[in-house]
C-alpha positions as CSV (number, residue, x, y, z in Angstrom):
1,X,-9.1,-0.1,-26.2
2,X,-11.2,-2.4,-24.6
3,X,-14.3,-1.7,-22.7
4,X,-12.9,-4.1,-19.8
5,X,-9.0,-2.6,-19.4
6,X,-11.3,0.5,-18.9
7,X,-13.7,-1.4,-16.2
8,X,-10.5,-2.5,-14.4
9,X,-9.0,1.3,-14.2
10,X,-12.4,2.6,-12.8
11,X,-11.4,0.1,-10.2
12,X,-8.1,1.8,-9.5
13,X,-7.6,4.1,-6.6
14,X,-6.9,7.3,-8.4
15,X,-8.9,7.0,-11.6
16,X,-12.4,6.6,-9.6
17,X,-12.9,10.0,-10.2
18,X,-11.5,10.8,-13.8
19,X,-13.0,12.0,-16.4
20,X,-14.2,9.6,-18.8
21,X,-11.5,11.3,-21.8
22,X,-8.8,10.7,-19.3
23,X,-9.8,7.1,-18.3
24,X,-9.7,6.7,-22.2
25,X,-6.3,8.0,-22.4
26,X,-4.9,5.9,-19.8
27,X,-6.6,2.6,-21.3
28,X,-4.6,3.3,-24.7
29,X,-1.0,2.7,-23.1
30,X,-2.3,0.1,-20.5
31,X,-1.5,-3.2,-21.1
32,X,-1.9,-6.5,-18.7
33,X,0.9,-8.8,-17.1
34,X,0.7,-11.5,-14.5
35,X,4.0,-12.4,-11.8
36,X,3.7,-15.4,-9.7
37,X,4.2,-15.1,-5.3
38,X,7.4,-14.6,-4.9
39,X,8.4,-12.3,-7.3
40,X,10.6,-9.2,-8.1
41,X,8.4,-6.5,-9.7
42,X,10.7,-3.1,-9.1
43,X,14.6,-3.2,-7.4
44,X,14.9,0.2,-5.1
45,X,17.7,1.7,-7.5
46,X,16.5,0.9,-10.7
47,X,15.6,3.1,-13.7
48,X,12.0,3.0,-14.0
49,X,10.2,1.5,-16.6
50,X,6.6,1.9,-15.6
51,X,4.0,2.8,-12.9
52,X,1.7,-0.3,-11.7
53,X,-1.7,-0.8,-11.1
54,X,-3.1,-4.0,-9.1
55,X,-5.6,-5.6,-10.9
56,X,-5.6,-8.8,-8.3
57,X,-3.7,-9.8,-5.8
58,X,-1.3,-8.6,-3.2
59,X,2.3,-7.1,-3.3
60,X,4.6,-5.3,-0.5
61,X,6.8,-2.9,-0.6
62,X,9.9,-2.9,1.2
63,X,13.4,-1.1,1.9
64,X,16.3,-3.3,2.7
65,X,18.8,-2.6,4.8
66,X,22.9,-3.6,4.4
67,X,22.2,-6.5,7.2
68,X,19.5,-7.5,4.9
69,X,16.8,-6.8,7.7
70,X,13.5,-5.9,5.4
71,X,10.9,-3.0,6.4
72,X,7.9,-3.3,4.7
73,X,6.6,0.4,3.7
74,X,3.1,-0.7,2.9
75,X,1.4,-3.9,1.9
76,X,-0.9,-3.3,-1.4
77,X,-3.7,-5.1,-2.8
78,X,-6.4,-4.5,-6.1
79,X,-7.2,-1.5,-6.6
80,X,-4.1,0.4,-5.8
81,X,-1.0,1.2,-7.4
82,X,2.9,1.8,-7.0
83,X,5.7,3.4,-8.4
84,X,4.6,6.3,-9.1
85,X,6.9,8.8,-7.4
86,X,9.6,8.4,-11.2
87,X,6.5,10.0,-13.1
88,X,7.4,13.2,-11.1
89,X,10.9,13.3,-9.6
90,X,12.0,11.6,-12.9
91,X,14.3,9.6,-10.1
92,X,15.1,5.7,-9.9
93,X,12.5,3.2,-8.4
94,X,12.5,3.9,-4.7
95,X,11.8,1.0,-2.8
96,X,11.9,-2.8,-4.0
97,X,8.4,-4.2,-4.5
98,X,7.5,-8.0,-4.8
99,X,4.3,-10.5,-5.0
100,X,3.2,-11.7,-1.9
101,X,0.6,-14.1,-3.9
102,X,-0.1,-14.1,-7.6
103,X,-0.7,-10.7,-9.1
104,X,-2.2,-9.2,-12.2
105,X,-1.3,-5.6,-13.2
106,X,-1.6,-3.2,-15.9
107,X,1.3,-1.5,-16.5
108,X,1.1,2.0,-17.3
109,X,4.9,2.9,-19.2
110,X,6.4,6.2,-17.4
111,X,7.5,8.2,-20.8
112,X,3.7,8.0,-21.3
113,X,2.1,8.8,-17.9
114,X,4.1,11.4,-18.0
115,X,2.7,12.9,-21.4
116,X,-0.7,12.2,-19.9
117,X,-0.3,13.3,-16.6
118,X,0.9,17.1,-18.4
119,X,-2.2,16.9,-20.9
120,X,-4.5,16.0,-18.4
121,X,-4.3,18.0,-15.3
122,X,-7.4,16.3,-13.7
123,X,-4.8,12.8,-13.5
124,X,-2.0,14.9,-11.8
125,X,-4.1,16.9,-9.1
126,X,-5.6,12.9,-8.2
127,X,-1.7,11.6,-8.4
128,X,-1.0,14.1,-6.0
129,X,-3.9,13.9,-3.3
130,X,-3.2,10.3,-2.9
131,X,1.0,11.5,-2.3
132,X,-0.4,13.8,0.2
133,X,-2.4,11.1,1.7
134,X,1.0,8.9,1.4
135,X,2.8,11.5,2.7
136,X,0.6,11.2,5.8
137,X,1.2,7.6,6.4
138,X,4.8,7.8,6.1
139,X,5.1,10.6,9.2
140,X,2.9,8.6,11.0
141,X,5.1,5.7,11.1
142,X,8.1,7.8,11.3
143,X,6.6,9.1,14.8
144,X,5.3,5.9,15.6
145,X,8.8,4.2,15.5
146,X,10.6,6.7,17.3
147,X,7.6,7.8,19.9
148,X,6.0,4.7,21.2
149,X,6.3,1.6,22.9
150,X,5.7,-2.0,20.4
151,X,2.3,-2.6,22.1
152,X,1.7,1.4,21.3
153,X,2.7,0.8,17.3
154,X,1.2,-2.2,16.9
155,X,-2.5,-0.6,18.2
156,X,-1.8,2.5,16.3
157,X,-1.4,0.0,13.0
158,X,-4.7,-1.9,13.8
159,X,-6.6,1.5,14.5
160,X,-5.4,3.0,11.5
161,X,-6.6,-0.2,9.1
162,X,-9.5,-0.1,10.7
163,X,-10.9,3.6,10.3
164,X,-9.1,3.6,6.6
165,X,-11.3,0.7,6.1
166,X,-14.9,2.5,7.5
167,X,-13.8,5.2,5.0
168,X,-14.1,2.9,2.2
169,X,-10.7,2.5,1.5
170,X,-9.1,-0.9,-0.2
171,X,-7.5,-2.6,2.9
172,X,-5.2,-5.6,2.0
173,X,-4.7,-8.3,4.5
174,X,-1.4,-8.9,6.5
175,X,0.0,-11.5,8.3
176,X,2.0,-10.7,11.6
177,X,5.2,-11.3,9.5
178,X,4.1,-8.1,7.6
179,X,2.9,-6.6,10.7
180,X,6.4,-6.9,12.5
181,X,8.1,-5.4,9.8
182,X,5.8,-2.5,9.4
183,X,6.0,-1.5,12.8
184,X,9.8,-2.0,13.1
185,X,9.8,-5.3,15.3
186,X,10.0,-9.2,15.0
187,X,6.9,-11.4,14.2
188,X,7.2,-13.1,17.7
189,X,6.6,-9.2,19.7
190,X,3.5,-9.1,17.2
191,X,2.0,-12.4,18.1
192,X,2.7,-11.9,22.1
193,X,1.0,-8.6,22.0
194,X,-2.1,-9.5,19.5
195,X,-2.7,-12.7,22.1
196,X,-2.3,-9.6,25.3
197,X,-4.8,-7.4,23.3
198,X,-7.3,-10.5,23.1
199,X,-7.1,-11.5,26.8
200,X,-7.2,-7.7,27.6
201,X,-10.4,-7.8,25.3
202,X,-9.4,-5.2,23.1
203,X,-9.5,-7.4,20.3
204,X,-11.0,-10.9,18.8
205,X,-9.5,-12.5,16.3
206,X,-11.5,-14.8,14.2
207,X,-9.7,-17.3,11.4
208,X,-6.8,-14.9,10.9
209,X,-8.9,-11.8,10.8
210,X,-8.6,-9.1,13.9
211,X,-12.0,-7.5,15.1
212,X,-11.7,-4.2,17.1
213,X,-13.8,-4.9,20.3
214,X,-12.5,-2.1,22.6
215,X,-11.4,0.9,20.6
216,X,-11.3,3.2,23.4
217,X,-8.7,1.2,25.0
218,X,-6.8,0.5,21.9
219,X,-6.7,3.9,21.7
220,X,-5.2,4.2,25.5
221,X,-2.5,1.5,23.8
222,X,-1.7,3.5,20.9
223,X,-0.7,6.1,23.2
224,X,2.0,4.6,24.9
């Protein structure tokens, strides 16, 4: 156990908190591997093998449909983790998940996490407060699909980055590719409206980034 895996674990969403006998735990049955952009980590379907934590790098995760129409459930970068749901519902992998650049992950094996997460109950109770939090973001995009208007979604995403971000959370970039298929429309809608927002002055967006300059009337858009 090396004094670094257990640096890079601190770094990890859940394990911020841990005590130091449980980060200890978890570095014994961590170990590192690397997948270049492009590739397949987890198939939706799958038996599980192990739960991941994102060292660096980014890596989405998507459901696809018969047509073969993708939709991206979240977009993850260091610092958080996925496929995690097995360790509990001892179920197959639920969604697919793939490298949108190079990554580096530990890999944590499932028949262990799940001897560590019943000797440790301090892991399980943070497992389970970032599902809740999950949990959350799922029913918000459930209600914003069905609810509101493109324009409406599409504010509602930008809001929601940005007060996750003011609260310190790890924020990975998307492009409007990512942003269509989050908000259940095509990357062409996404550009059209992020160039209305700007005129409208809502937002600026500054080499690829998006800067909230009106969130009052983001906030009017989100509602529609």
């Amino acid at each position: 156990m090396s004094n670094e895996r257990i640096a890079q674990l601190r770094r990890v969403s859940f394990c911020s908190h841990l005590p130091e006998s449980t980060v200890q735990a978890l570095a014994t049955i961590a170990y590192p591997c690397s997948y270049s952009s492009g590739a397949v980590i987890v198939l939706a379907g799958e038996p599980p093998q192990a739960m991941y934590a994102i060292v660096a790098g980014r890596v989405k995760l998507v459901r696809v449909a018969l047509n073969g129409r993708e939709q991206i459930v979240n977009v993850m970068g260091a610092g958080q983790h996925f496929n995690t749901v097995p360790i509990f519902d001892h179920g197959p992998c639920p969604v697919n998940v793939q490298a949108i650049t190079d990554v580096d992950l530990l890999v944590l094996p499932i028949d262990a996490m799940r001897r560590l997460v019943a000797e440790h109950p301090p892991l399980a109770m943070a497992l389970l407060r970032e599902f809740a939090g999950r949990l959350r973001h799922m029913v918000n995009l459930i209600d914003n699909i069905a609810l509101h208007s493109v324009q409406g979604r599409l504010a509602q995403l930008l809001l929601n980055r940005a007060i996750a971000s003011e609260q310190g959370e790890i924020v990975a970039p998307l492009t409007q590719a990512e942003m269509a298929a989050m908000i259940g429309t095509v990357r062409e809608m996404v550009s059209r409206t992020l160039h209305q927002f700007e005129a409208q002055g809502l937002i600026r967006i500054e080499r690829g980034a998006i800067v909230i300059c009106d969130r009052e009337g983001l906030v009017a858009c989100a509602e529609s």
